[in-house]
C-alpha positions as CSV (number, residue, x, y, z in Angstrom):
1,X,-17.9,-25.1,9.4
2,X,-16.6,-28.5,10.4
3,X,-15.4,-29.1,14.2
4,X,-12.6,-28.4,16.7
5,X,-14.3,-31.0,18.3
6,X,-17.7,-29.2,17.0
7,X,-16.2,-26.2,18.4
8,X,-15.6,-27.5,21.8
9,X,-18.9,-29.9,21.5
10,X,-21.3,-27.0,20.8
11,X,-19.7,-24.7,23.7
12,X,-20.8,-27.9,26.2
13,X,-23.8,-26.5,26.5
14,X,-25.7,-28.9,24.0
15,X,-27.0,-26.8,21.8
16,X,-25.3,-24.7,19.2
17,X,-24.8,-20.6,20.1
18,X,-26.1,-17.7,17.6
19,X,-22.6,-15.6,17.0
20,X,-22.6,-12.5,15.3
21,X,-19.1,-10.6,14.5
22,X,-19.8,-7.1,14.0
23,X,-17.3,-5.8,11.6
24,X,-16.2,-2.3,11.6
25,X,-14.0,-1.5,8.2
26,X,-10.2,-0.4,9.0
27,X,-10.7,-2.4,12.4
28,X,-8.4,-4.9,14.5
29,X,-11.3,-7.0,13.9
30,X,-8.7,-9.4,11.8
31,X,-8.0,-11.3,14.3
32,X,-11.8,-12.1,15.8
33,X,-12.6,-13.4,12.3
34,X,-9.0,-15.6,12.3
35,X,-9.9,-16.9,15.4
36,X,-13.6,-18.2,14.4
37,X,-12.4,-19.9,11.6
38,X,-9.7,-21.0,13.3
39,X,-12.2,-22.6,16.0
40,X,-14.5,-23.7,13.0
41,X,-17.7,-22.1,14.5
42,X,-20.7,-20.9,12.8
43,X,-20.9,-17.1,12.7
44,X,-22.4,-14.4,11.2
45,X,-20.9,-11.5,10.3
46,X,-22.0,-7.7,10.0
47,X,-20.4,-5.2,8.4
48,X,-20.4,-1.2,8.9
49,X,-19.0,1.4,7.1
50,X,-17.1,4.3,8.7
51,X,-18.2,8.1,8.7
52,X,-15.3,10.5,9.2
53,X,-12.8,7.9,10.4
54,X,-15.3,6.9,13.1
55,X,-17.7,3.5,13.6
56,X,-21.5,4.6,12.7
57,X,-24.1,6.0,15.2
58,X,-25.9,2.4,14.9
59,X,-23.0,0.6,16.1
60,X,-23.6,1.7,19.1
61,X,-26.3,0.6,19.2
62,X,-24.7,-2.4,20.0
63,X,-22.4,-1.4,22.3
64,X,-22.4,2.2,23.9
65,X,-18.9,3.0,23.4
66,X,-19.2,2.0,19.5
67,X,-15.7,0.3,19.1
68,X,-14.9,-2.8,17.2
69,X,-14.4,-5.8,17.3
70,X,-17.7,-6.6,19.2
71,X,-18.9,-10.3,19.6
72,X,-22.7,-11.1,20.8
73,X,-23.3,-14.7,21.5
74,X,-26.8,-16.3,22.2
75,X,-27.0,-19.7,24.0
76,X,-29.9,-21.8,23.0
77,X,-32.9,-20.8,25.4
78,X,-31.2,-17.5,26.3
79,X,-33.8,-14.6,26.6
80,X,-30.7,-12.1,25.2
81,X,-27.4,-12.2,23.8
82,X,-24.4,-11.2,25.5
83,X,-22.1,-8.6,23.9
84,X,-18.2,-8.8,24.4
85,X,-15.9,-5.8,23.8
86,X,-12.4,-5.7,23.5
87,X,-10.1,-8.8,21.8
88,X,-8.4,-9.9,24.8
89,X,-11.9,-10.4,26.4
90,X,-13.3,-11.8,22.9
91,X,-10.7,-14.0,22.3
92,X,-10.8,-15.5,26.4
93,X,-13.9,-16.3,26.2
94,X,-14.3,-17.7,22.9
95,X,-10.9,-19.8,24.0
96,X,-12.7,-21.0,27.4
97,X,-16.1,-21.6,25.8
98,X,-15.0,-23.1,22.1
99,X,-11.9,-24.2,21.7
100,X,-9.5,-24.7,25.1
101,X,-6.7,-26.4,23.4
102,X,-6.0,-22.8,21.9
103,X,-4.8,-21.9,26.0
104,X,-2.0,-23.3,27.5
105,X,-2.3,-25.8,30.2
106,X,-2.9,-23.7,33.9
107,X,-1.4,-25.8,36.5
108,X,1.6,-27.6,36.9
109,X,0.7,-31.2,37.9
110,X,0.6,-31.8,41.3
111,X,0.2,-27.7,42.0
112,X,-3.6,-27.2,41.1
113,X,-4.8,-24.0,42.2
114,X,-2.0,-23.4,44.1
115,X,0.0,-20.3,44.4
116,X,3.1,-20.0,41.8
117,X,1.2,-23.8,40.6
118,X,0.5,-22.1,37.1
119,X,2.4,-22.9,34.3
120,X,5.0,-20.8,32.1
121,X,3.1,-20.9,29.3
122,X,0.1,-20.3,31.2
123,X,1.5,-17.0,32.4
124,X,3.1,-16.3,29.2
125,X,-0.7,-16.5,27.9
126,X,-2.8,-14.0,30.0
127,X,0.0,-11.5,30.1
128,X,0.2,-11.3,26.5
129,X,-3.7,-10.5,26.6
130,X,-3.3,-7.4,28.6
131,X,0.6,-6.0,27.1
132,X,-0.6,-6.2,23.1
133,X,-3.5,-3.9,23.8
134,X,-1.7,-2.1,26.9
135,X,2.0,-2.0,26.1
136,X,2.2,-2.6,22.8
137,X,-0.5,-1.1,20.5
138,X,-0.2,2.5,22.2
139,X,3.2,3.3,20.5
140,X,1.9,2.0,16.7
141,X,-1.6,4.4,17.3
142,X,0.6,7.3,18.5
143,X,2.6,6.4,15.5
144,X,-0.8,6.4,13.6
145,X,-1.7,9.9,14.7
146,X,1.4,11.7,14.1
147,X,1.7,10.2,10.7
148,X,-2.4,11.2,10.1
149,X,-1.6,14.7,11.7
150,X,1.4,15.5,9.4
151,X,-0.1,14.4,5.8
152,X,-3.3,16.1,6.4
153,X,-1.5,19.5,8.2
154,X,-2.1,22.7,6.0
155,X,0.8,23.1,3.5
156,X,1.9,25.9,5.1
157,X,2.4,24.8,8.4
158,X,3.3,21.1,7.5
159,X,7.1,21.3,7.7
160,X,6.8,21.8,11.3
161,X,4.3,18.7,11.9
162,X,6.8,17.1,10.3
163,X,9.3,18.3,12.7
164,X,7.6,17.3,15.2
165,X,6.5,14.0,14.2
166,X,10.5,13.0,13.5
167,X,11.6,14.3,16.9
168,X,8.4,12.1,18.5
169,X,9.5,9.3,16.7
170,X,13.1,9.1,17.5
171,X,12.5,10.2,20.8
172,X,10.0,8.3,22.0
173,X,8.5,5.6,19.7
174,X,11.6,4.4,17.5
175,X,13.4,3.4,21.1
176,X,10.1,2.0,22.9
177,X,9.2,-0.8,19.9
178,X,13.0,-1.4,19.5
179,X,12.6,-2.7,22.9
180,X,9.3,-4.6,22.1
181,X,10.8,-5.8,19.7
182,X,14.1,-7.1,21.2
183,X,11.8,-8.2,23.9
184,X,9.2,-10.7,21.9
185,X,12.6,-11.6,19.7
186,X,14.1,-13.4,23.4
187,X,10.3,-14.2,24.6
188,X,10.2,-16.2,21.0
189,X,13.9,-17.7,21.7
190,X,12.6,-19.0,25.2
191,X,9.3,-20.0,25.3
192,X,8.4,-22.9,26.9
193,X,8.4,-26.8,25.5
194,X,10.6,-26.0,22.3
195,X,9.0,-23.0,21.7
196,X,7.8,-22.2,18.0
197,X,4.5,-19.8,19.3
198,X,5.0,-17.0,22.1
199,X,3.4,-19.4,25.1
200,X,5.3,-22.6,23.5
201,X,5.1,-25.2,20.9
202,X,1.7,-24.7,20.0
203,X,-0.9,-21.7,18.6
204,X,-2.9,-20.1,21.0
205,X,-5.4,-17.5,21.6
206,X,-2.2,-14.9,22.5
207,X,-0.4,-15.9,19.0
208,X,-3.7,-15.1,17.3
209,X,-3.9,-11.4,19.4
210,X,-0.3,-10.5,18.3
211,X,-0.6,-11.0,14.6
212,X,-2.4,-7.8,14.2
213,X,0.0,-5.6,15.4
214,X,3.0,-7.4,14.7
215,X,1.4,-8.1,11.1
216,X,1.1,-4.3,10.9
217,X,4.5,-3.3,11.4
218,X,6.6,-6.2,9.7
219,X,9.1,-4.1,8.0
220,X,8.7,-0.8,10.0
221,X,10.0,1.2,13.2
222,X,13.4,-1.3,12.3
223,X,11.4,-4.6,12.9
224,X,13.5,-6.1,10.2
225,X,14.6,-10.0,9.0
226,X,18.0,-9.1,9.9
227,X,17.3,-7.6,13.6
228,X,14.8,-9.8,15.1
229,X,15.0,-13.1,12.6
230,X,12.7,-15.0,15.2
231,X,10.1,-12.6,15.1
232,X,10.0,-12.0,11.5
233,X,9.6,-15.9,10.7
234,X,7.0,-16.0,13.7
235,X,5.0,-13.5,12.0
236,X,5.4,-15.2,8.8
237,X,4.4,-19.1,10.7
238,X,1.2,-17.0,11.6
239,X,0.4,-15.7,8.0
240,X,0.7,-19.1,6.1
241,X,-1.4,-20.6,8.5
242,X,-4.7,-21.9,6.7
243,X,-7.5,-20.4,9.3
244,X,-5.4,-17.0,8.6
245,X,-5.8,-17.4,5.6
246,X,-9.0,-17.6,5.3
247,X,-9.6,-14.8,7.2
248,X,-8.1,-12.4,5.0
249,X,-9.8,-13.9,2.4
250,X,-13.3,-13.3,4.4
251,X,-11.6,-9.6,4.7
252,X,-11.1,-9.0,0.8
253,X,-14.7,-10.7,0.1
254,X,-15.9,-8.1,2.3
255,X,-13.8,-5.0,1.8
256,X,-12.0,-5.4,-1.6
257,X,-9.3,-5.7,-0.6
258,X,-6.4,-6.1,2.9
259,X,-4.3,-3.6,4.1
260,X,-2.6,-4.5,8.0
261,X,-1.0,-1.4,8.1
262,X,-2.8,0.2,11.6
C-alpha cells in the first residue's frame, strides 16, 4: 500500500505487523479506516452486520464489550495479537508505532521532559483525544437518542416525545455545541505555527478523530458557513483530502453506500 516511510519502517520492529480492522456497519469506524490509508499500511478488514441496532454476539468475541472500532495487531513472532478499543487509543498507537509525523512535536527544544517543556501543539493534540469522545460526542448521541426516541414513539403518544425532545434540545444541546462550536472556530483561528489543522500547520492523528463528528453535523445544531466559516472549510480541507477519500470509498465498496450522519 506504498510507504509513509513503509509505515514508519515496518513499525521499527523489522518485520511487517498482521492488522485487522474489524468493522461494525453504522460505526465511527470512518476514521480508523482514514487513518490506515492515510498511514499506507497493510490491513485487513472485517466486516459485521448489526442485529437490532447492536454489534453481533461474535464481535465480542473479540472484544468483551463488543464496540467498534476494534484494531488487533500481530508483530512478527508474537504468540497473540493485541486488541485496541476505543479511537483515541487506536489512533495513539497506530500514530506512535506507524506513522509519528501524524503527532505534533512533544518538547520545546531545550525543555525535554521537563515540566510545562511540551509544546502547544503537543497539548493541543492529546487533549483533543480525550474531549471528542468525552466532551464532544455525548451531546450528538443524546441528540441521536431523542431523535431515535421521537420517530419510533407510538402515534399516540408521539406529540409529547416530540415535546420533549424540542425542550431537550434548546435547553440543553442547541447551547452546549454552539459553544463547541464557537470554541473549535477560535481553537482553528489560533493554533499554533499558522495554523490550517486544530494542533497547527499540519494533519494529525487529532484532525483525523474530529472528522467524524464534526463531518456528521456539518449543517446542523447551527454549525453553519456563515457562523463558524473556519470550521466549515476545516471540515471541508479534511474531506478533499485523498486518504479520506479513499476511505469512504473503502466505506461504499463495503456498505453501498456513506451516510456521516451519527
Amino acid at each position: 500500500m506504498g510507504s509513509e516511510s513503509q509505515a514508519s519502517q515496518q513499525a521499527t520492529t523489522g518485520g511487517k505487523p498482521k492488522v485487522i480492522l474489524y468493522w461494525l456497519e453504522k460505526s465511527r469506524a470512518q476514521r480508523i479506516l482514514w487513518l490506515l490509508e492515510e498511514l499506507k499500511i497493510e490491513y485487513e478488514l472485517k466486516t459485521y452486520k448489526r442485529v437490532n441496532m447492536l454489534a453481533p454476539p461474535e464481535f465480542k468475541k473479540v472484544h468483551p464489550l463488543g464496540k467498534a472500532p476494534l484494531v488487533s495487531i500481530q508483530a512478527e513472532g508474537a504468540a497473540e495479537p493485541i486488541v485496541l478499543a476505543e479511537s483515541g487509543l487506536i489512533i495513539e498507537y497506530l500514530v506512535d508505532h506507524f506513522g509519528p509525523s501524524l503527532a505534533p512535536q512533544r518538547w520545546q527544544d531545550g525543555k525535554e521532559n521537563q515540566v510545562q517543556g511540551e509544546t502547544e501543539g503537543w497539548l493541543r493534540y492529546r487533549y483533543l483525544m480525550h474531549y471528542e469522545e468525552g466532551t464532544l460526542i455525548p451531546y450528538l448521541v443524546t441528540g441521536l437518542l431523542l431523535k431515535a426516541i421521537s420517530t419510533k414513539s407510538p402515534f399516540f403518544i408521539r406529540p409529547i416525545a416530540n415535546a420533549i425532545k424540542g425542550n431537550v434540545e434548546s435547553m440543553y444541546i442547541n447551547p452546549n455545541l454552539k459553544n463547541n462550536f464557537s470554541f473549535l472556530e477560535n481553537q482553528l483561528k489560533s493554533a499554533p505555527d499558522g495554523g490550517g489543522y486544530l494542533c497547527g500547520s499540519k494533519l494529525t492523528g487529532a484532525d483525523i478523530l474530529m472528522s467524524f463528528p464534526l463531518g456528521a453535523v456539518k449543517g446542523k445544531y447551527g454549525f453553519t458557513e456563515e457562523k463558524y466559516p473556519a470550521l466549515w472549510a476545516y471540515v471541508d480541507r479534511l474531506e478533499a483530502m485523498e486518504g479520506f477519500k479513499r476511505a469512504i470509498q473503502k466505506i461504499i465498496d463495503v456498505e453501498g453506500s456513506y451516510d456521516p450522519a451519527l
